[in-house]
Each structure stands twice: as structure tokens, then as C-alpha cells.
C-alpha positions in Angstrom: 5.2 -32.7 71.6 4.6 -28.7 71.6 4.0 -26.5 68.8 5.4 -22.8 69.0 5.3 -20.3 66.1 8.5 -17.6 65.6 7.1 -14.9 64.1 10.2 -13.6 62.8 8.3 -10.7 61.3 11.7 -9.5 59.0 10.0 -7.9 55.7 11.3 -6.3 53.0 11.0 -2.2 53.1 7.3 -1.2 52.4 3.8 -0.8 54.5 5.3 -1.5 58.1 1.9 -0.8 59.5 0.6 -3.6 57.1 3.6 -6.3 57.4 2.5 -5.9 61.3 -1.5 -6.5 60.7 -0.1 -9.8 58.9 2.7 -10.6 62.0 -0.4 -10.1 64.5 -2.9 -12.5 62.5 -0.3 -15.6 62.7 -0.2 -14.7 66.2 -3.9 -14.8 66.6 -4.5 -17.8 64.1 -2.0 -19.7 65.7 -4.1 -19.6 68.8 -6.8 -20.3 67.5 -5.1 -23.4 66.1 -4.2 -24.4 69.7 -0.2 -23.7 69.1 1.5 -23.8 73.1 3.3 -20.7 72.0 4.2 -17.6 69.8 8.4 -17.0 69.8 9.2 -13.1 68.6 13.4 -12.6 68.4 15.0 -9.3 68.1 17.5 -7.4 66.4 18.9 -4.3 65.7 19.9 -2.2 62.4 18.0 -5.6 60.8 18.7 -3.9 56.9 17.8 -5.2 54.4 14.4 -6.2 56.3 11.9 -4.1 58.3 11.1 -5.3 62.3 9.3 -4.4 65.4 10.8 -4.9 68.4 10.4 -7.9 70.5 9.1 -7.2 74.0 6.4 -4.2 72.6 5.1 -7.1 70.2 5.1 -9.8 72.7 2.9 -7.5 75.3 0.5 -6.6 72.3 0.4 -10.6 71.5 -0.4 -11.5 75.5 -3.6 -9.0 75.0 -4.9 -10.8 71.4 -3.5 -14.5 72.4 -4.0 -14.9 76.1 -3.7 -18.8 75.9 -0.2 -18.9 73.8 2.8 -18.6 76.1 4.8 -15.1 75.9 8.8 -16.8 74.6 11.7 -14.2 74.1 13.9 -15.8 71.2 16.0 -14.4 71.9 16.9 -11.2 73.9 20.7 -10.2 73.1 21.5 -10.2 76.9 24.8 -8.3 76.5 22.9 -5.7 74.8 21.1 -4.6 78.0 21.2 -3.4 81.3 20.0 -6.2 83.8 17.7 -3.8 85.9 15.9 -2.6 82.8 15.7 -6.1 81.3 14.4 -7.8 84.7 11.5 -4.8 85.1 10.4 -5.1 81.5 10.3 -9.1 81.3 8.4 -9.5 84.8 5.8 -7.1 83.0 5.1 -9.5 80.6 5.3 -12.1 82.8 2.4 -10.3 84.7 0.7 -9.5 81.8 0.3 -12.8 80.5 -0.7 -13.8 83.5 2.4 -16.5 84.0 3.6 -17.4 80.2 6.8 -15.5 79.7 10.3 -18.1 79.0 13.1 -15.8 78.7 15.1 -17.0 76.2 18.7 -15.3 75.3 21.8 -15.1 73.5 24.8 -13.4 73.2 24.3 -12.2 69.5 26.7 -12.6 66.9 26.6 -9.0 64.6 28.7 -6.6 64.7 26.7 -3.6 64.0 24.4 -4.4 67.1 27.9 -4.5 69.3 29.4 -1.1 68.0 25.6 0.3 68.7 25.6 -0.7 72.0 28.8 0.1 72.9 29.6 -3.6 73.9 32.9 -4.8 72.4 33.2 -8.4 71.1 35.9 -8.7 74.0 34.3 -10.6 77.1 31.0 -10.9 75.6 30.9 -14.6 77.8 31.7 -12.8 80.9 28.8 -10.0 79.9 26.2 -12.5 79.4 26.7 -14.4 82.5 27.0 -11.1 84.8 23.4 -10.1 82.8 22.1 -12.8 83.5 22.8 -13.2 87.1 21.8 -9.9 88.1 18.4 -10.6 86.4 17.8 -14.1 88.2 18.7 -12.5 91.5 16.6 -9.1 91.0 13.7 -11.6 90.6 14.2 -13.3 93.5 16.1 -11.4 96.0 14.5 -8.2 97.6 17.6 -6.0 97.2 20.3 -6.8 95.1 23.8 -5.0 95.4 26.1 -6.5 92.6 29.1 -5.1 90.7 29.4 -6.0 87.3 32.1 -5.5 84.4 29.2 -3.3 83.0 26.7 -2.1 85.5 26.8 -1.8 89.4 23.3 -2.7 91.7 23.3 -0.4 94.9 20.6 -2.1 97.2 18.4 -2.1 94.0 15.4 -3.8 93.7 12.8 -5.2 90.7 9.9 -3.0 91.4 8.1 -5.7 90.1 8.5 -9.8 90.7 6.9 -12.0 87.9 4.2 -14.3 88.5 6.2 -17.3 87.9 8.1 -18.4 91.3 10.5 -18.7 91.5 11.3 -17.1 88.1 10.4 -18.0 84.3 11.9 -20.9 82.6 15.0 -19.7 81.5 16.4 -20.7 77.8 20.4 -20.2 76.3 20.1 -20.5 72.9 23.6 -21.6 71.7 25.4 -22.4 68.8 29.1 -23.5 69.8 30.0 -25.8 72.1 31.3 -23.3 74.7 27.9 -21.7 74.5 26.2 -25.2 75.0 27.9 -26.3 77.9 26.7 -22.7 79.6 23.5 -23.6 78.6 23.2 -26.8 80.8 25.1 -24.9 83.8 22.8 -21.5 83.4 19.4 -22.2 81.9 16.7 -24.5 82.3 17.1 -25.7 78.6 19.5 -25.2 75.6 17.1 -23.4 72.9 18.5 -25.5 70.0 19.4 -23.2 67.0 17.4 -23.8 63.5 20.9 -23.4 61.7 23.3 -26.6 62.5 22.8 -29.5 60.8 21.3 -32.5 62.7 24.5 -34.6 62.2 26.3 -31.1 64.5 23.2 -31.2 66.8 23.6 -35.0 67.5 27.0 -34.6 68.5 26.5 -31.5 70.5 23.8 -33.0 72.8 26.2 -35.7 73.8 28.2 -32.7 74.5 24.9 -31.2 76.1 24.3 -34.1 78.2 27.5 -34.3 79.7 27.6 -30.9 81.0 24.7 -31.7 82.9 26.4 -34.7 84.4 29.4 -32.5 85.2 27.1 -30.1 87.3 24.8 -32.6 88.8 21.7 -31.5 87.0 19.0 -33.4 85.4 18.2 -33.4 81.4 15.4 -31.0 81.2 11.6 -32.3 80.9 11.3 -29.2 78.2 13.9 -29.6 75.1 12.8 -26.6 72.7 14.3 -26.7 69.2 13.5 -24.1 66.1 13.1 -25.2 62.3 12.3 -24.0 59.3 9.4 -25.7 58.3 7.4 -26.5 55.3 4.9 -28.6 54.2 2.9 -29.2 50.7 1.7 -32.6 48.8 5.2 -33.4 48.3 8.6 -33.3 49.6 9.4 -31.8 46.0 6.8 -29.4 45.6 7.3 -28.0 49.5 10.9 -27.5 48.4 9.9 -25.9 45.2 7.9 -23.7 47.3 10.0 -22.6 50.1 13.1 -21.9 48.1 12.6 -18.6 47.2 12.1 -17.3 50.1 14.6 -19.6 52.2 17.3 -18.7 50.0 16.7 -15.0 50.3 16.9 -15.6 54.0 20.4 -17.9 54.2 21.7 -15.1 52.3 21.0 -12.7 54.6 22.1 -14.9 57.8 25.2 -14.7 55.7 25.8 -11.3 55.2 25.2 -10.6 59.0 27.8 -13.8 59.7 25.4 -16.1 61.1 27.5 -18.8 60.2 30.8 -17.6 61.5 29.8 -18.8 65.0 28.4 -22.2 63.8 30.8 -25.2 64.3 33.5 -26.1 61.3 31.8 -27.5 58.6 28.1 -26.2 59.3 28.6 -22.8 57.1 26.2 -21.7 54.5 28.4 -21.3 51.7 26.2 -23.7 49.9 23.5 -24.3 47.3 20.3 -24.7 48.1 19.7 -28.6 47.7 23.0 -28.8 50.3 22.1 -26.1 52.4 18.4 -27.9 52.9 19.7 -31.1 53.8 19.5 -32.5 57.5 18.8 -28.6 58.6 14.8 -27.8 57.5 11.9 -30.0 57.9 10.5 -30.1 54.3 7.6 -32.4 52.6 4.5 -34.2 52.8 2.5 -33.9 56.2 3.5 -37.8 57.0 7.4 -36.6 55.8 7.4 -33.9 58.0 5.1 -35.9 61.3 8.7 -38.5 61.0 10.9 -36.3 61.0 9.3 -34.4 64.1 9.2 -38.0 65.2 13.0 -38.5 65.0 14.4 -35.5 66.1 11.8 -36.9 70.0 14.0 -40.2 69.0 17.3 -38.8 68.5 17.6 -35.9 70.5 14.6 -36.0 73.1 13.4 -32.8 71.2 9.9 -32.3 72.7 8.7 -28.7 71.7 9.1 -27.7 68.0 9.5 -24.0 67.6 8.5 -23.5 63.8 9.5 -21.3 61.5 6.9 -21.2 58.5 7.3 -17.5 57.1 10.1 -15.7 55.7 11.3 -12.3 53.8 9.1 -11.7 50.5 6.2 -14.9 51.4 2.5 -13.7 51.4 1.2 -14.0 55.1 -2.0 -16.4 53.2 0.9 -18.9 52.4 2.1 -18.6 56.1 -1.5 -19.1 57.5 -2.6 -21.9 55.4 0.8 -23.5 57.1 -0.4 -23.1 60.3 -3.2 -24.8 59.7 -2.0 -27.7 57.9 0.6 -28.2 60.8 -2.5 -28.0 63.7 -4.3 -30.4 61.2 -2.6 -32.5 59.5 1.0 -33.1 60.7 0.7 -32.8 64.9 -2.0 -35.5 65.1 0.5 -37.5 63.4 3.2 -36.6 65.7 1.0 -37.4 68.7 0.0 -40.5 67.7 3.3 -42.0 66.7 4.9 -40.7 69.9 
């Protein structure tokens, strides 16, 4: 079993410069901690919460983290021209010397469409013309390509990443249509921290049939993000995450997070419902079983975690990291 950190880095208006020191010490902490990997998503017009950009923060962690793999989660693809997109990520490729996984998305906000210019219309067809061009800049020496949204002219990647033939490629998905891409596109479906397990279960039968339909093996990497928590108790980690959860599920419901989940898996809930069979919450043997179960249920082999939100102090956040290096993954190990 892996162990990546998302540093979501989403803060509430106040000392940028100072919420990024704190971003940049999980980073280095979690290497020192012997995480696989260090996840940094992105998005635009992010109000209420203050961000840096993904692929600046990723190159900045590959200089202070060299061991912890570089993992985009996720870019917007549709946001982006593919010759821009395949220059910048073989950068960090280079940079960290091999490390980079290029996970994407399509993106679900409005205001980040109407920014961009890209209208909500053909947004499937967008992301699979992005991501084609960039596979094929990587590997082809000139690429000529006509897209609904860019054209390629004899163009080339003036530079190739290190990986060969390309980095490991990750969809993350939410609906079943964007599932089934995943297992004819990417190397793995990313598996989203918002649907419940009960969805998740369901959609990797869905998951696994795709891959049937197009002849391709299940993948030896199976990535899936949670929030995570862990204290004494499964009360008192609940007690403590709360706060700052529920600030956060409000604001995934704001930007209508939920309106491309499955039927059912919305967060118009309270908290006790909206925490059950979605976070991994509790004692560090509660939390080592249920990392346990989801290797059982769903073959998940690579826990992204998710241990810092809007509003927590980053000493809360790095005494997390430490009790999952310490105390929960030997656990995990052992009873795998």
C-alpha cells in the first residue's frame, strides 16, 4: 500500500506567503516520513479560500522533496492548450528526475468555464482531444492534429519527459461516463474522495468491465483520495475534524461538487450522514481496517490522503502525518 499527501493548500484570506511556508513543510515532512508522494490539485477563482497554482508548486516541491513522486490532481484538461500543457508537465517530469503522474479532469465549475472561454457544451469531446494531443506530442517527433479547440502544424514538444514512453496517466472521475473513459484513456481511474463507498463499489464493477470491453488489464496501481483523520478515538477524531470538514463540504457545495456525483451521493446532509462510508475517521487500528478494506473491496492500493483543510493549524496537519507514517501504515502493511 502507498501513502500520498494532497496538499490542497485552500486557506482562508490572510498571510499567503505564510499559508505557503506551512503548504511547503507538509511537503517536506511528508518526505521525511517516507510518504511515496505529494498530490497538489488546481483551481481557478477558488473564493472563498486563497491558492497557489499547481504546477509552480509542484516544481518548487521536486527541489525540497526529491524522493516524493511529482502527482497533478488534477489538471482541468479542458482548460488548456495541449502544446503548453505537454511542455510544462515534461518539465517536471525532468525535473524530478522521472516522478511526475499526470492526473486530470474535466472540472465541474462554472466560473473556471466562462474564464476560459470553454462552454460546458462538448466538454467530453475537449478532454479527449487534450488529451490525445499531449500523449502524442510526448511521443511522436512531430505532431499535426486538428482539434475542436486547437490545431498542431508539424509541432513538436521541445522537450520529451524522462518517463518512456510517457508518465502514468490518471482520469479522475466521478460519473459513470467519466469512469468508463478512465479504463479506455488512462492507466488508472483516480478514485474521487466524495462518493460514498457503497457508489464506489458499484462503479468499479462498472470500472472493471470497461476494461474487459477494451481488452485491457486492471491496473497494478489503483490510487484513491480520502479525507482522513485519526486521534485516540473514532469519537474524538470526528470531534476534531468537524470543523473544519464541514467548512469544506460547504464549500464543495457552493461550487456544485456534488451536482456531478451519482443520484443519491449529494451533500445536502448533516455532518454524522455526510461522514458515513465517505472519510476514514478514528483510532489508528480503526483507520489501518478500513485502509485494509477498501485493498479488499476495491483493490485500492495507493491512498492519497487528505489530512488538512480550510481554517486547521498546519501543527494539527503535521502531527497527522506522523501518526499515519507511524502508527497506522505499519498496520496496514502487516495485515495486507
Amino acid at each position: 500500500m502507498q501513502l500520498s499527501l494532497i496538499v490542497r493548500g485552500q486557506h482562508p484570506p490572510g498571510d499567503i506567503a505564510g499559508h505557503l511556508r506551512d503548504d511547503l513543510e507538509l511537503v517536506t515532512r511528508a518526505e521525511g516520513l517516507g510518504f511515496d508522494g505529494i498530490v497538489k490539485g488546481s483551481h481557478y477563482s477558488a473564493h472563498p479560500f486563497q491558492s497557489v497554482q499547481q504546477i509552480p508548486f509542484l516544481a518548487y516541491a521536486a527541489a525540497i522533496a526529491p524522493k516524493l513522486r511529482l502527482i497533478c490532481g488534477l489538471v482541468l484538461l479542458p482548460l488548456h492548450k495541449p502544446l503548453d500543457l505537454a511542455e510544462q508537465l515534461a518539465t517536471l517530469d525532468i525535473m524530478s528526475n522521472g516522478k511526475l503522474v499526470f492526473g486530470c479532469g474535466i472540472g465541474y465549475r462554472d466560473v473556471e468555464f466562462k474564464a476560459f472561454g470553454v462552454p460546458r457544451a462538448g466538454l467530453g469531446k475537449r478532454f479527449e482531444e487534450g488529451l490525445e494531443a499531449v500523449k502524442r506530442l510526448w511521443t511522436e517527433d512531430f505532431v499535426t492534429m486538428k482539434g475542436s479547440h486547437f490545431e498542431l502544424v508539424e509541432a513538436t514538444c521541445t522537450v520529451k519527459p524522462v518517463q518512456q514512453r510517457m508518465p502514468p496517466i490518471w482520469i479522475g472521475a466521478n460519473a459513470d461516463v467519466a469512469i468508463r473513459r478512465a479504463a479506455r484513456l488512462a492507466d488508472c481511474w483516480y478514485i474521487n474522495p466524495h462518493n460514498t463507498l457503497t457508489t464506489i463499489e458499484r462503479q468499479m464493477d462498472l470500472y472493471k468491465r470497461a476494461l474487459d470491453e477494451y481488452k485491457k488489464p486492471f491496473p497494478g496501481e489503483v490510487p484513491m483520495r480520502r479525507e482522513v483523520f485519526v486521534a485516540p478515538t473514532r469519537a474524538e477524531a470526528i470531534r476534531r475534524a468537524q470543523p473544519y470538514l464541514e467548512e469544506k463540504y460547504k464549500a464543495y457545495r457552493a461550487w456544485g461538487q456534488d451536482k456531478v456525483m451519482p443520484e443519491g451521493d449529494d451533500f445536502d446532509h448533516g455532518f454524522d450522514e455526510l461522514l458515513e462510508d465517505r472519510f476514514l475517521l478514528g483510532s489508528p487500528a480503526e483507520v489501518a481496517e478500513q485502509m485494509i478494506r477498501l485493498n479488499r473491496r476495491l483493490g485500492v492500493n495507493h491512498i492519497v490522503a487528505s489530512v488538512h483543510w480550510p481554517g486547521m493549524p498546519n501543527s494539527l496537519a503535521l502531527d497527522q502525518l506522523q501518526i499515519l507514517a507511524e502508527d497506522v501504515m505499519p498496520q496496514v502493511r502487516r495485515g495486507l
